[in-house]
N, C-alpha and C positions, 0 to 999 in steps of 0.2 A: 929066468925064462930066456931061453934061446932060440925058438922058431914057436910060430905059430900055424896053422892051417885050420880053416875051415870052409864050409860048402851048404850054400841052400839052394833050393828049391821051390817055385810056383809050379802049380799044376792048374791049369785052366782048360777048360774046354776048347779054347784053340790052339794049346800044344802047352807044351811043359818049357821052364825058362829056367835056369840054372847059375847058377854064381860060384865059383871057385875062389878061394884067396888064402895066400902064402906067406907068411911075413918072416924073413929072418935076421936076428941080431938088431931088431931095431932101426937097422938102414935099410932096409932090401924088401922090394915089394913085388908079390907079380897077382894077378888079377885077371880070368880069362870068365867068360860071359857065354851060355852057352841058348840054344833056342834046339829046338829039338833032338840034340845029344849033337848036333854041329856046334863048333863054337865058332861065333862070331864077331868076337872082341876078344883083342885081347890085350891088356898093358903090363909092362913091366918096367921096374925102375932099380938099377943095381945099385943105386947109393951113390951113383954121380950124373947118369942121366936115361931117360924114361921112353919105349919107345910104346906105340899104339901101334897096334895092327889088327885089320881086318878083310872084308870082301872088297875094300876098297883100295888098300894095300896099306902101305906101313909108311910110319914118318915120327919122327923125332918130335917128344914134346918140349915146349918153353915154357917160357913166364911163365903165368897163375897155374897152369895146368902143370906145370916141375914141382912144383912149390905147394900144389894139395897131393901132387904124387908123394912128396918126401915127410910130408905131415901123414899121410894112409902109411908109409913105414912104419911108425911109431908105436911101440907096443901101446904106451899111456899116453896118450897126448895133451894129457891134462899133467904131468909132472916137467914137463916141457912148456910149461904156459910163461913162465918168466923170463928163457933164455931165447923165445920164437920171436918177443914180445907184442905177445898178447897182452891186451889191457882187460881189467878187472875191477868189477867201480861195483860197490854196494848201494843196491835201489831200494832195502828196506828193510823190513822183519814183516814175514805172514803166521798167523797161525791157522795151523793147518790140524785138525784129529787132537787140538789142547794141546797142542807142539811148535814152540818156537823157529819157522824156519828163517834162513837169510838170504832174501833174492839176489843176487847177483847178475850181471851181466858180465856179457866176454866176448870177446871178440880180437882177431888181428887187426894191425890198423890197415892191411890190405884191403881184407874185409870192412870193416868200417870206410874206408871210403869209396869204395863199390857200391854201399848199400846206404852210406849216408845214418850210419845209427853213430848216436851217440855226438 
């Protein structure tokens, strides 16, 4: 797989709200947000660095916000879970429909110490 693209859509009684996104090669992200066929967001990340722009004007992303732009790259983000390191701690066995499932937990430890799990 080499690019990706896809696009939703809300439709609500107070206007229609849209979603664009483009993913290529794994590195390369772009992302544009739209509100009544205006778009009003928009991000993009070339696979070194990510810029946001809108009504309000445009500015270079950093920290946390580089670093979930370059994880939204990802085709899988889950075959990437060892080399990001994410950790991954087994919290049990459920059975779920007479089926043995394995709960799992995950998380980055970005994320974990942001949110204080684990």
């Amino acid at each position: 797989m080499k690019d990706v693209q896809y696009e939703m859509a809300l439709v609500t009684p107070m206007g229609n709200l849209g979603m664009k996104m483009s993913q290529k090669g794994g590195t390369k992200v772009a992302q544009a947000i739209s509100m009544q066929g205006n778009v009003v967001s928009n991000r993009v990340y070339n696979g070194e660095k990510a810029v946001e722009s809108g009504m309000g004007g445009q500015r270079e992303m950093e920290g946390e916000e580089l670093d979930d732009m370059k994880e939204q790259a990802l085709f899988c983000k889950e075959a990437a879970y060892v080399s990001s390191g994410m950790k991954l701690t087994l919290k049990g066995v459920e059975v779920v429909e007479g089926k043995k499932l394995y709960v799992v937990r995950s998380g980055t430890p970005r994320w974990q110490k942001s949110h204080g799990v684990l």
